[in-house]
C-alpha positions as a Markdown table, in Angstrom:
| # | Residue | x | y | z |
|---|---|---|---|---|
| 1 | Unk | -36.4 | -8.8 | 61.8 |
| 2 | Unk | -34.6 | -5.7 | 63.1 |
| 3 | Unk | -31.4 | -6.4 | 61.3 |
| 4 | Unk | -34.1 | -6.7 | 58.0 |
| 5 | Unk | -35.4 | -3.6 | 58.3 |
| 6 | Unk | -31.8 | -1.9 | 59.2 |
| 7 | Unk | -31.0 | -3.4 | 56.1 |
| 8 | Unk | -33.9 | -2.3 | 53.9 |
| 9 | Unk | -33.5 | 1.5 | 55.7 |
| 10 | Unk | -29.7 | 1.7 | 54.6 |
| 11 | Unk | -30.7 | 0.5 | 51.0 |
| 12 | Unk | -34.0 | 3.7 | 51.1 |
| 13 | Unk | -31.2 | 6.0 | 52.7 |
| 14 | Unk | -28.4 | 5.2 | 50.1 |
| 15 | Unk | -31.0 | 5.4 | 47.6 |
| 16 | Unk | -32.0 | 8.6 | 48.5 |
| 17 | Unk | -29.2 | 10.0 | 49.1 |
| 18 | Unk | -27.9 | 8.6 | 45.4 |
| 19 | Unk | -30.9 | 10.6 | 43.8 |
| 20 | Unk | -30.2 | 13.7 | 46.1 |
| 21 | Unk | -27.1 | 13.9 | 44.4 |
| 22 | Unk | -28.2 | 12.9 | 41.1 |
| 23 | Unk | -30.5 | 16.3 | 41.0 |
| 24 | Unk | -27.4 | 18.5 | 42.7 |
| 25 | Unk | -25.2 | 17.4 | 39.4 |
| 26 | Unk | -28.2 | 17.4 | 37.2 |
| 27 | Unk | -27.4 | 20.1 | 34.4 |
| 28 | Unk | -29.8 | 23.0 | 34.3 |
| 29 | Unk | -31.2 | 23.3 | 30.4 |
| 30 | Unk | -33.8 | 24.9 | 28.2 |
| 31 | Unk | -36.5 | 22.7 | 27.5 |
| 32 | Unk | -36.6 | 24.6 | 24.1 |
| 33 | Unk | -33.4 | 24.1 | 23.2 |
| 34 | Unk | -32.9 | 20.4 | 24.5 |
| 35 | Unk | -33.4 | 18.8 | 20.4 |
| 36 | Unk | -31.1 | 21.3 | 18.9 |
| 37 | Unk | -28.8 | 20.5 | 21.8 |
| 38 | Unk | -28.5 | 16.8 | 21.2 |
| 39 | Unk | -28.7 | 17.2 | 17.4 |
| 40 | Unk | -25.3 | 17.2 | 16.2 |
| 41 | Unk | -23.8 | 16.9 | 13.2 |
| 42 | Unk | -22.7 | 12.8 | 12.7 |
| 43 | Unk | -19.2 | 12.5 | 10.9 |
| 44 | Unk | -18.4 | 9.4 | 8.8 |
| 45 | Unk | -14.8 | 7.8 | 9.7 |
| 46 | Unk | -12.1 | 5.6 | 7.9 |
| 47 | Unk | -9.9 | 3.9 | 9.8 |
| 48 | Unk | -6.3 | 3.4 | 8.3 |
| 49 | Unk | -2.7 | 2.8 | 9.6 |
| 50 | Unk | 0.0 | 5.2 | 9.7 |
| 51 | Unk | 2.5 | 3.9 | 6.9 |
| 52 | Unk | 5.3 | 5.1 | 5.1 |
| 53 | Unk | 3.3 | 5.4 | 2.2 |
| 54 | Unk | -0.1 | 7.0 | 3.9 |
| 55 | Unk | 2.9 | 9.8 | 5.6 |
| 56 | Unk | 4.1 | 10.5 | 1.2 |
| 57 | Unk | -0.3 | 10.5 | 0.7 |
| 58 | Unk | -0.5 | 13.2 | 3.4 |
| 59 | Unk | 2.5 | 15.5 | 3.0 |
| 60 | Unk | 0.9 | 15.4 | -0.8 |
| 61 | Unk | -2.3 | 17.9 | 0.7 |
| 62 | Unk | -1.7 | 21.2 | 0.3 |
| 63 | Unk | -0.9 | 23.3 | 3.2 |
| 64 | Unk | -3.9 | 25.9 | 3.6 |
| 65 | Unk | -1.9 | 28.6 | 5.3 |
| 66 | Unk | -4.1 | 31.2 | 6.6 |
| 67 | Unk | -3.6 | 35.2 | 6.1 |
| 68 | Unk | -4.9 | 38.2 | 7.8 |
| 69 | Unk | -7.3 | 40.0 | 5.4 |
| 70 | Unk | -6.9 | 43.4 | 6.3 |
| 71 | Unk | -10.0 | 45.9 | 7.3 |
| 72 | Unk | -12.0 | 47.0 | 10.5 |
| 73 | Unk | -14.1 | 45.7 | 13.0 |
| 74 | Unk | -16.1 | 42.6 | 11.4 |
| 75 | Unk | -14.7 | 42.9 | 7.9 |
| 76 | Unk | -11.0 | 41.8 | 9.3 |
| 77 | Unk | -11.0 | 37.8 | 9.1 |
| 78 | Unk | -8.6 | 35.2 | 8.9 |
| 79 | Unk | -9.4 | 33.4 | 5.2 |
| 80 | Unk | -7.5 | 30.6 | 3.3 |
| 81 | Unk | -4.7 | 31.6 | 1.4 |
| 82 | Unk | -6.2 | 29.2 | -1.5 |
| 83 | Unk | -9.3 | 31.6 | -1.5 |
| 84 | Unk | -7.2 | 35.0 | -1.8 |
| 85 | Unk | -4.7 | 33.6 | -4.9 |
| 86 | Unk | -6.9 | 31.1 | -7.0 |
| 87 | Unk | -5.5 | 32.4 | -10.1 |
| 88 | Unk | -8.0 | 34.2 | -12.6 |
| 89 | Unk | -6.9 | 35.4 | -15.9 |
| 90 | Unk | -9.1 | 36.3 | -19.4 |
| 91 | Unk | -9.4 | 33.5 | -21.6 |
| 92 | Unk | -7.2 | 35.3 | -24.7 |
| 93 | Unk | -4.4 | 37.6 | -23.6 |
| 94 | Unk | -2.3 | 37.9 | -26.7 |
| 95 | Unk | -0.6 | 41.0 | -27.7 |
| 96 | Unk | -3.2 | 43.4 | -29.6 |
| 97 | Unk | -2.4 | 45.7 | -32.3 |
| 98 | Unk | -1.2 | 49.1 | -31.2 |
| 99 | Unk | -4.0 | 51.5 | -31.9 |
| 100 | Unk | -2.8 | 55.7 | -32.3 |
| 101 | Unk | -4.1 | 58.2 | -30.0 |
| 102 | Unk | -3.7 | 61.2 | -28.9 |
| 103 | Unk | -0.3 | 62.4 | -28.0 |
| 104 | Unk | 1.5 | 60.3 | -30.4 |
| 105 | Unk | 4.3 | 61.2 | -32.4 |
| 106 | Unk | 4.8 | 59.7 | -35.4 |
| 107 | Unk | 8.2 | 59.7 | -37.8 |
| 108 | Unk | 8.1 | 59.7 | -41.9 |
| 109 | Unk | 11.4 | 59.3 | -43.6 |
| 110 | Unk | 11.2 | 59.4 | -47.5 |
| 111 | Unk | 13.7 | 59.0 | -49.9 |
| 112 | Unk | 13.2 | 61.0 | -53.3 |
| 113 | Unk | 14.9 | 61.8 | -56.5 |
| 114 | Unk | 15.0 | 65.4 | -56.3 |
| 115 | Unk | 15.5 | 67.6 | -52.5 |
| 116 | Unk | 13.0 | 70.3 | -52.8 |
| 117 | Unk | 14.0 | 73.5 | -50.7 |
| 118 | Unk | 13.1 | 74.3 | -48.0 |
| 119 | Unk | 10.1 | 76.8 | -47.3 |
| 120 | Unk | 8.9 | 75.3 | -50.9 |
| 121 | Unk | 5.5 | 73.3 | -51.3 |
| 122 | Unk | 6.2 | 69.8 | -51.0 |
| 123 | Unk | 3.0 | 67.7 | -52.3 |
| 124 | Unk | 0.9 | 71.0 | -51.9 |
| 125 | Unk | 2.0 | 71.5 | -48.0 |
| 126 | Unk | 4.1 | 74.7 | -47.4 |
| 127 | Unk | 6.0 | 73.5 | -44.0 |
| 128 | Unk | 6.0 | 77.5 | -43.5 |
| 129 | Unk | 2.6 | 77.9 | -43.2 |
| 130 | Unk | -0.3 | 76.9 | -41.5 |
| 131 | Unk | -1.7 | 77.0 | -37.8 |
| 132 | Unk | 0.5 | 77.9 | -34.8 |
| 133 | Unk | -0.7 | 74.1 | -33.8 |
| 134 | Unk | -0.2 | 72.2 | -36.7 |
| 135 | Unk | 3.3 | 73.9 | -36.7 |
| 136 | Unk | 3.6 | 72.7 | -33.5 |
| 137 | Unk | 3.1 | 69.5 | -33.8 |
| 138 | Unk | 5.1 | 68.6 | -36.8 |
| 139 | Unk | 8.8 | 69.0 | -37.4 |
| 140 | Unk | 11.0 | 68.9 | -41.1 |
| 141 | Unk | 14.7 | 68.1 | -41.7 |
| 142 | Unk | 16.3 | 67.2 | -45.0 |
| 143 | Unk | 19.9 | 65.3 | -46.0 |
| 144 | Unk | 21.1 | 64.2 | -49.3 |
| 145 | Unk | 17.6 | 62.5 | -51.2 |
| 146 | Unk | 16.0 | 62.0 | -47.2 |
| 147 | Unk | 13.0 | 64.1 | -46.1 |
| 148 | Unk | 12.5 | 63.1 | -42.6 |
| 149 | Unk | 9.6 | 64.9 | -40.8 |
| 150 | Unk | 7.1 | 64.0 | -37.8 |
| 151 | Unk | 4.0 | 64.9 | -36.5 |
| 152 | Unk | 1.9 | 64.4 | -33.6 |
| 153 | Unk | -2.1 | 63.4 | -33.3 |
| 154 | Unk | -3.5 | 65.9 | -32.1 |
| 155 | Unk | -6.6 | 66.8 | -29.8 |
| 156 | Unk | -9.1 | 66.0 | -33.4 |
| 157 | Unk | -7.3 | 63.0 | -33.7 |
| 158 | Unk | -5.6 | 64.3 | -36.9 |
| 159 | Unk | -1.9 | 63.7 | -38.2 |
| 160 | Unk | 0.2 | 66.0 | -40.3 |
| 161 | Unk | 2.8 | 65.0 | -42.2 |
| 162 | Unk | 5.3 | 67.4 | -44.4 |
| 163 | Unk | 4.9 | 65.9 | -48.5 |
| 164 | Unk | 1.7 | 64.0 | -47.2 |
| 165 | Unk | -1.0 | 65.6 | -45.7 |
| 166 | Unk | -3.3 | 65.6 | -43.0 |
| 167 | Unk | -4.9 | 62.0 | -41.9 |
| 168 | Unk | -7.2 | 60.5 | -39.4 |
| 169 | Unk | -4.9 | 58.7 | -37.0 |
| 170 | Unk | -6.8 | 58.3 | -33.7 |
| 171 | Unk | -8.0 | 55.1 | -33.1 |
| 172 | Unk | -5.7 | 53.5 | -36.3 |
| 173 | Unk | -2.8 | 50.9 | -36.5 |
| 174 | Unk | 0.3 | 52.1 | -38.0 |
| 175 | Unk | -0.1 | 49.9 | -40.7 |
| 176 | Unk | -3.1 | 51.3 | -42.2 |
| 177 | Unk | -1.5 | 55.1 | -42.1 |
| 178 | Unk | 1.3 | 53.1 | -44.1 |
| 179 | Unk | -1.0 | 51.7 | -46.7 |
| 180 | Unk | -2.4 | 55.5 | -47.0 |
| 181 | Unk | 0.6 | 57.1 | -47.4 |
| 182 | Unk | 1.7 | 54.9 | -50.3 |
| 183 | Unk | -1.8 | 55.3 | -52.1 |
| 184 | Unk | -0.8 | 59.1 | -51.3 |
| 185 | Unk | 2.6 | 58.7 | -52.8 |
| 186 | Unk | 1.5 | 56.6 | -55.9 |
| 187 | Unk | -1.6 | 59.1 | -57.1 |
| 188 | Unk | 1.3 | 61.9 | -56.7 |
| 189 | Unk | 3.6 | 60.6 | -59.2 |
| 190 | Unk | 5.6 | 59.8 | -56.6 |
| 191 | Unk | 7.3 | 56.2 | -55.5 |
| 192 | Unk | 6.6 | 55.0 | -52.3 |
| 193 | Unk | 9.9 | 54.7 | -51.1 |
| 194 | Unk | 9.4 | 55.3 | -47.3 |
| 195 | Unk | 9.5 | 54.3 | -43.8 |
| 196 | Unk | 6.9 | 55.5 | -41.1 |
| 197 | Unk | 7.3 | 54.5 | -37.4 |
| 198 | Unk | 5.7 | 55.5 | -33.8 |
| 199 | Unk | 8.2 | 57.6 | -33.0 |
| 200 | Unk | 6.9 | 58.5 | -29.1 |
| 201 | Unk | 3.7 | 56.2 | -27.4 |
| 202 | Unk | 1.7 | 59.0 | -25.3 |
| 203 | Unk | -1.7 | 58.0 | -25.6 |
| 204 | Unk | -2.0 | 54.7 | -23.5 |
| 205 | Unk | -1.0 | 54.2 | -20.2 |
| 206 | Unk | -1.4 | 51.8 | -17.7 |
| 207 | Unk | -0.7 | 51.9 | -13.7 |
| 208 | Unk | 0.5 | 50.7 | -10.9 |
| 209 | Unk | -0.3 | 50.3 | -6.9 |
| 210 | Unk | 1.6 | 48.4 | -4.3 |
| 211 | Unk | 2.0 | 48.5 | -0.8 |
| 212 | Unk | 5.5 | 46.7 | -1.1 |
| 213 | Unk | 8.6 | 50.2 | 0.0 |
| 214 | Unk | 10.6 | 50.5 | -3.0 |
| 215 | Unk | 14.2 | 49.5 | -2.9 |
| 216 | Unk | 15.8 | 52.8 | -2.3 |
| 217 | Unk | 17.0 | 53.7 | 2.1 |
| 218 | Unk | 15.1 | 52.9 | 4.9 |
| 219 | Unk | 14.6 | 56.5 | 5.2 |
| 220 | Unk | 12.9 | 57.3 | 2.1 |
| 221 | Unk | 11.3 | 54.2 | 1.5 |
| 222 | Unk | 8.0 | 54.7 | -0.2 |
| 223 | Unk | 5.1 | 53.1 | -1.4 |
| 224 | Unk | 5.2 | 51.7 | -5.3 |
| 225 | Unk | 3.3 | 54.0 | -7.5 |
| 226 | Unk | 4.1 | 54.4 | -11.1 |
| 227 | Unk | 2.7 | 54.9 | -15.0 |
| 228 | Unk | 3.4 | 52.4 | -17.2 |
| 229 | Unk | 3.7 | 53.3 | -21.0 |
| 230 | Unk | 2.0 | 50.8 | -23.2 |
| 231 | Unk | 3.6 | 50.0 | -26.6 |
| 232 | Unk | 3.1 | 48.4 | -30.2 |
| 233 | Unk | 5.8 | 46.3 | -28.6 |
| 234 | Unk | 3.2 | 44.7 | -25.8 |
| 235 | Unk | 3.9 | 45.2 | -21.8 |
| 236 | Unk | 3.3 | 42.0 | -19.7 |
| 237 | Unk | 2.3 | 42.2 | -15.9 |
| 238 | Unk | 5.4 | 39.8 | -15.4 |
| 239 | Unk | 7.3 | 42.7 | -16.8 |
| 240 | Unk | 5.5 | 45.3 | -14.9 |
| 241 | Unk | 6.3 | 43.7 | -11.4 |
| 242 | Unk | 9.9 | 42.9 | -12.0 |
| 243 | Unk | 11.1 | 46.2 | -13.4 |
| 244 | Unk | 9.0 | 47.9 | -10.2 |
| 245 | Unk | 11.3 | 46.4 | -7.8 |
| 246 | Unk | 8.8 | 43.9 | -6.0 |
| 247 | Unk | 10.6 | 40.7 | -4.8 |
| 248 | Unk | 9.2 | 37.7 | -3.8 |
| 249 | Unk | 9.0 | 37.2 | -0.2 |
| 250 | Unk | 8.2 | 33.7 | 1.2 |
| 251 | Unk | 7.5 | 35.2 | 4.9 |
| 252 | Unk | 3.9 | 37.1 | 2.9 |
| 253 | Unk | 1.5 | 36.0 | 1.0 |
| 254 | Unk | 1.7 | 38.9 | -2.5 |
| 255 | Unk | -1.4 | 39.1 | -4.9 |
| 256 | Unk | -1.5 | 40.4 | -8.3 |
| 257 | Unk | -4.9 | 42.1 | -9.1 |
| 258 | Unk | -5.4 | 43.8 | -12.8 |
| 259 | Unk | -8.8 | 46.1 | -12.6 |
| 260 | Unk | -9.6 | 46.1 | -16.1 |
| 261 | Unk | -13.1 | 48.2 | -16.7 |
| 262 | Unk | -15.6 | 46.2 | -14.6 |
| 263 | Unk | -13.5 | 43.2 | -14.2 |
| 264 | Unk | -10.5 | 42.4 | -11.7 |
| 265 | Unk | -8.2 | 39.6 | -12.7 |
| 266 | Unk | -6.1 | 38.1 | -9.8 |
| 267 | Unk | -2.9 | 35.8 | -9.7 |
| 268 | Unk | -0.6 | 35.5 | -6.7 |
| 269 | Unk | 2.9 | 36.4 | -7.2 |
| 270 | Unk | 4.6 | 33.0 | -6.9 |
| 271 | Unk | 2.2 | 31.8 | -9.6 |
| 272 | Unk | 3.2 | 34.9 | -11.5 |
| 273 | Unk | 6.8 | 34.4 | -11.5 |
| 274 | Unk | 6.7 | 30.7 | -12.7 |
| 275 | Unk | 8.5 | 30.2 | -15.8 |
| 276 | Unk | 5.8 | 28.9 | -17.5 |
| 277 | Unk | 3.0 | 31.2 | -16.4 |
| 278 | Unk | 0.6 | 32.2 | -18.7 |
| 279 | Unk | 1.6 | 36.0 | -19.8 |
| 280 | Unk | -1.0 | 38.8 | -19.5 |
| 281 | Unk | -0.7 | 41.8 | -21.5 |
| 282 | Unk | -2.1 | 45.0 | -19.8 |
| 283 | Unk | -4.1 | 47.4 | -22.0 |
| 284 | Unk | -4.9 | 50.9 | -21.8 |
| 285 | Unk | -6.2 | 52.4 | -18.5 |
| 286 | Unk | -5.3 | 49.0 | -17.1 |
| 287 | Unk | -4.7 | 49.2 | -12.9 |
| 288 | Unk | -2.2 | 47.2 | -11.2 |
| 289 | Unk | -2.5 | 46.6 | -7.7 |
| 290 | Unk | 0.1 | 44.7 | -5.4 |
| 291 | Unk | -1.1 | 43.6 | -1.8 |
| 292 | Unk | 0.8 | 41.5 | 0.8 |
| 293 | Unk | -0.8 | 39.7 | 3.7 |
| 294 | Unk | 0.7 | 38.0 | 6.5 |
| 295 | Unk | 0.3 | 34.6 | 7.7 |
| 296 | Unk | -1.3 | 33.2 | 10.8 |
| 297 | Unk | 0.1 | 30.0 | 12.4 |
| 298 | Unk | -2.2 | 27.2 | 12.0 |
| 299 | Unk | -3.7 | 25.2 | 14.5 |
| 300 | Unk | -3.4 | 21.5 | 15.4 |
| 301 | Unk | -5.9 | 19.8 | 18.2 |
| 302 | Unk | -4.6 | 17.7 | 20.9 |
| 303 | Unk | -7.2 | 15.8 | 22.2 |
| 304 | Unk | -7.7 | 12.4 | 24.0 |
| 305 | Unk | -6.3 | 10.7 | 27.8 |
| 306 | Unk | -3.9 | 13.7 | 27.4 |
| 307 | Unk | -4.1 | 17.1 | 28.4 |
| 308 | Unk | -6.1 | 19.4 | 25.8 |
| 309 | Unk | -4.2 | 21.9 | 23.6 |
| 310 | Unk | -3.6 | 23.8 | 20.7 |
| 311 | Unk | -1.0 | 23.4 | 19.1 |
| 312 | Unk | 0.3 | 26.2 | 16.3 |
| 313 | Unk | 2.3 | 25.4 | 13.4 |
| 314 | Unk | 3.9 | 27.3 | 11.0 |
| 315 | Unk | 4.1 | 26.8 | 6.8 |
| 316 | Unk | 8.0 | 27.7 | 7.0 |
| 317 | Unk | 8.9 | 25.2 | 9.6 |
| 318 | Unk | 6.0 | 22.4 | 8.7 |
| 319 | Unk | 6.3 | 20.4 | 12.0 |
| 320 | Unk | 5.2 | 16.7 | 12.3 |
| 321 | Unk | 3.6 | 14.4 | 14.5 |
| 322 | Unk | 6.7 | 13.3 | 16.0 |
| 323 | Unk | 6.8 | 16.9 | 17.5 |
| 324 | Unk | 3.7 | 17.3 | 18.5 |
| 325 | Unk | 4.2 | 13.8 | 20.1 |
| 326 | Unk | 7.0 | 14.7 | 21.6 |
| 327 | Unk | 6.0 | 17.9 | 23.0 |
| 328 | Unk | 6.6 | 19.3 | 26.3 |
| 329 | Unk | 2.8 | 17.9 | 28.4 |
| 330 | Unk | 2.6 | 15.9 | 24.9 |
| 331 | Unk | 1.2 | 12.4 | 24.6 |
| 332 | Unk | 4.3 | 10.7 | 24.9 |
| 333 | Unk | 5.5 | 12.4 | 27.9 |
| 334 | Unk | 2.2 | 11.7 | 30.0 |
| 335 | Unk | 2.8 | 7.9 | 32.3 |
| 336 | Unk | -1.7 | 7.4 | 31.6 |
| 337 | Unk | -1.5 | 7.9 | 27.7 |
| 338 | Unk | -2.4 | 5.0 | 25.8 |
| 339 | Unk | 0.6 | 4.7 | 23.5 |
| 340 | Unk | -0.7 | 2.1 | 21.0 |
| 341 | Unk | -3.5 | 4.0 | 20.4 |
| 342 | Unk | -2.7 | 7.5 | 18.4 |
| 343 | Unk | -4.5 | 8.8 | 15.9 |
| 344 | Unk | -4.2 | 11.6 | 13.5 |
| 345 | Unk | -7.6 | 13.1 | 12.2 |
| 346 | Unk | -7.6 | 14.8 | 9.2 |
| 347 | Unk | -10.4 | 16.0 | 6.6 |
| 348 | Unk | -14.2 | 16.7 | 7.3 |
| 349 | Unk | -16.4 | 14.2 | 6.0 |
| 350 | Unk | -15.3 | 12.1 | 6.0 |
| 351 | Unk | -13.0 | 11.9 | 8.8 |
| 352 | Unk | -9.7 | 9.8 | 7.5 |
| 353 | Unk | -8.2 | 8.3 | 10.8 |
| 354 | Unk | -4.5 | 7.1 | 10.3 |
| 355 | Unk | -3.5 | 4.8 | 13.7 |
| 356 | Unk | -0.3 | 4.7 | 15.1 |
| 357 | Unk | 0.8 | 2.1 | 17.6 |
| 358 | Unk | 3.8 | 4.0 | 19.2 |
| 359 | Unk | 4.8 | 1.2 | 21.4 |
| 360 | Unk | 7.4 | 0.1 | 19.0 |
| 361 | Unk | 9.3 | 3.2 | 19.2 |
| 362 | Unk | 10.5 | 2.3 | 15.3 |
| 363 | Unk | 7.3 | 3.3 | 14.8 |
| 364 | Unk | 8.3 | 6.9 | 15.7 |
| 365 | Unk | 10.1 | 7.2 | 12.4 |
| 366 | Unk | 6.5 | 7.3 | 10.5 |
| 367 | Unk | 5.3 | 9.6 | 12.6 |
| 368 | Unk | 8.2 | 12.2 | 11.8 |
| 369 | Unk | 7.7 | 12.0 | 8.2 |
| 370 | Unk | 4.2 | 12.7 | 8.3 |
| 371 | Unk | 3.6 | 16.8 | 8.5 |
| 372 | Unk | 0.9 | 18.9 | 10.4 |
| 373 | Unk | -2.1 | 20.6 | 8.8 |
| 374 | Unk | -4.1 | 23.2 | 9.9 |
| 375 | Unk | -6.8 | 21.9 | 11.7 |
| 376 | Unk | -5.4 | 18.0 | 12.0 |
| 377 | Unk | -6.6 | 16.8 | 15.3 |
| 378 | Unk | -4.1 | 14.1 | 17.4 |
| 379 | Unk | -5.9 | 12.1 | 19.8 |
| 380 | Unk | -4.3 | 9.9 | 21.9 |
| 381 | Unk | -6.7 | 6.9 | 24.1 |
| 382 | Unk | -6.4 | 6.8 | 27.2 |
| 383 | Unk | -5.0 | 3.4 | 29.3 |
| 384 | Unk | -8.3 | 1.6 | 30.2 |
| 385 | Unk | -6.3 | 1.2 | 34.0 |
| 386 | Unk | -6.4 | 4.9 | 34.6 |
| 387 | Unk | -9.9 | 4.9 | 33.4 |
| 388 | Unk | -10.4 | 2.5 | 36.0 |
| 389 | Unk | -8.7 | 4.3 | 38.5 |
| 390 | Unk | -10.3 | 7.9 | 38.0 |
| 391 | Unk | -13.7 | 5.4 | 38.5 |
| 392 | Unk | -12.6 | 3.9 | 41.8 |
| 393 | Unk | -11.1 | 7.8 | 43.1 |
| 394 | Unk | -14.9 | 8.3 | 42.6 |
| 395 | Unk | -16.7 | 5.7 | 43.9 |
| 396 | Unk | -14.6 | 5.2 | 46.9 |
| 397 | Unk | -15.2 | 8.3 | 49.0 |
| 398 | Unk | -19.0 | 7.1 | 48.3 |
| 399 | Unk | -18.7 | 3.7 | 49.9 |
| 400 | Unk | -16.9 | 5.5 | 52.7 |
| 401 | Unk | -19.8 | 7.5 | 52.9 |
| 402 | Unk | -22.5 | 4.5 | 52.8 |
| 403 | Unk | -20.1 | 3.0 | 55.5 |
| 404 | Unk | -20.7 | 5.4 | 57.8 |
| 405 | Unk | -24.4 | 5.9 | 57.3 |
| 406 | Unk | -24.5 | 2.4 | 58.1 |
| 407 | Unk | -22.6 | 2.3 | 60.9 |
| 408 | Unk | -24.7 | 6.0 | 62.5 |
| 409 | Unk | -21.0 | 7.3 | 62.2 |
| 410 | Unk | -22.2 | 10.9 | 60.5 |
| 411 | Unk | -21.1 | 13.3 | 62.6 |
């Protein structure tokens, strides 16, 4: 009877003394918060094996470098380098007709039967005569049976020519001034035997910003900041960044940005400088800016029977699983790491598992030809016998301690 009841009062003790420490470890929580706690987010999973042709599949994805976006306090972030150069360019960028402004100079040669001289009125303009400014703006040489003479628009958007007259050139191709002069030349009795060219391009411009040093000594280096003169000819941002000394540098991440009245068009530069790129012609009061941002290692989760870590990775290097494998405290270098089970992790959701049973070290070889991602995660199992021995380090010291409650051995 006594040895039942010595029985039944170690089985109340250990049972008390099992809920005792039940409530020390119990976690403290917010009622509150206890649904959102437990209400994670569930991830679908594929399982897969690691295979020569699953290693060509991944090394396929595009590495996601990130970059340092530059500003202060919560504005500077870390962001995709995908989201900073997804190219956008206008639908139609073809080389526009050159449109006169102000500030252009324009040259007319004629070639005529008879010189007039000089000081005379040629086609009811005395060169001699006129405003200080129109004088100014317009200039008369003769040779043999060739009048050559220019003029430039001026601030009323107004041309004058020597043996032509005045005409409205702001805002006008060439072409049509060409077709006016020869209606000029015709109702004058005159044949049209002439040649009329933009002599000088003043009135458009476009610019450009970088924050790339120019080429010249480390001692003056300076930032890139020029005026472009636009053309009849066209001027193309390829164009543009080559002759303003900006080199591709693999080491930064360089994007191309055209502000272009409200809208800003962006293209990174290695996209740019592909041979087949689609050309972009700048147009008046276009804005070129060039900004470079550098790259952050990415990071690659070890997790598993292994010890946790982070491992970074860098886009010029591209390491592979063999090295994180391999690592110094790595999977493969820890005696309770489960060897035929490690798995790469890769994508959101769903998850795509790829398994790798390392025990045939052959195996080793797919693992080297398969490349790290940012955010990949490598878990390794651990071997179900150190599970079982972390389980009995834990449970021991408590049968000691039932032992010697038992026995009235507490001290």
């Amino acid at each position: 009877m006594g040895k039942f009841i010595g029985r039944h009062f170690f089985g109340a003790t250990a049972l008390l003394f099992l809920v005792g420490c039940s409530q020390i470890v119990e976690p403290v929580v917010l009622p509150e918060l206890q649904k959102e706690a437990t209400d994670q987010e569930a991830f679908e999973i594929n399982l897969q094996a690691l295979s020569f042709d699953a290693a060509k599949s991944l090394n396929a994805a595009r590495y996601d470098r990130l970059v340092s976006k530059p500003g202060a306090a919560f504005s500077a972030d870390a962001v995709s380098e995908a989201s900073l150069s997804k190219p956008f360019l206008p639908s139609k960028s073809a080389n526009t007709p050159y449109m006169l402004g102000i500030g252009d100079e324009v040259a007319l040669v004629q070639y005529i039967d008879a010189l007039p001289t000089i000081g005379s009125i040629v086609n009811g303009v005395d060169p001699s005569h006129g405003t200080s400014s129109e004088r100014q703006n317009t200039t008369t040489s003769a040779s043999s049976n060739i009048i050559s003479t220019s003029g430039r628009v001026g601030t009323d958007g107004s041309l004058l020519l020597i043996g032509v007259g005045r005409l409205d050139a702001n805002g006008r191709q060439i072409s049509e001034l060409r077709d006016e002069i020869r209606t000029i030349l015709i109702r004058n009795g005159q044949a049209p035997n002439f040649q009329l060219e933009i002599k000088e391009f003043n009135s458009q411009k476009a610019y450009i910003t970088t924050d790339r040093l120019s080429r010249s000594s480390a001692s003056n280096a300076e930032n890139i900041s020029a005026v472009i003169p636009i053309t009849d000819r066209g001027v193309t941002l390829r164009e543009v960044i080559a002759t303003a000394g900006i080199d591709f540098d693999e080491s930064v991440l360089t994007i191309v940005r055209v502000k272009r009245n409200e809208t800003t068009y962006t293209i990174g530069l290695s996209d740019l400088l592909v041979k087949n790129s689609k050309e972009l012609y700048l147009k008046n009061q276009d804005h070129v800016f060039v900004q470079s941002f550098s790259y952050q290692p990415g990071k690659v989760f070890l997790l598993g029977g292994v010890k946790p870590q982070i491992i970074p990775i860098l886009p010029e290097s591209r390491q592979t699983l063999a090295e994180a494998l391999f690592a110094e405290d790595g999977p493969l270098a820890i005696a309770s790491a489960q060897r035929s089970a490690v798995y790469l992790l890769r994508g959101r959701n769903p998850v795509q598992a790829y398994h790798l049973d390392a025990q045939n070290p052959v195996r080793v070889l797919v693992a080297n030809e398969v490349e790290l991602r940012p955010n990949d995660i490598v878990f390794v199992s651990e071997q179900p016998i150190s599970t079982f021995n972390r389980t009995l380090a834990n449970i021991v010291p408590l049968r000691i301690l039932l032992r010697d409650i038992k026995n009235s051995d507490i001290p």
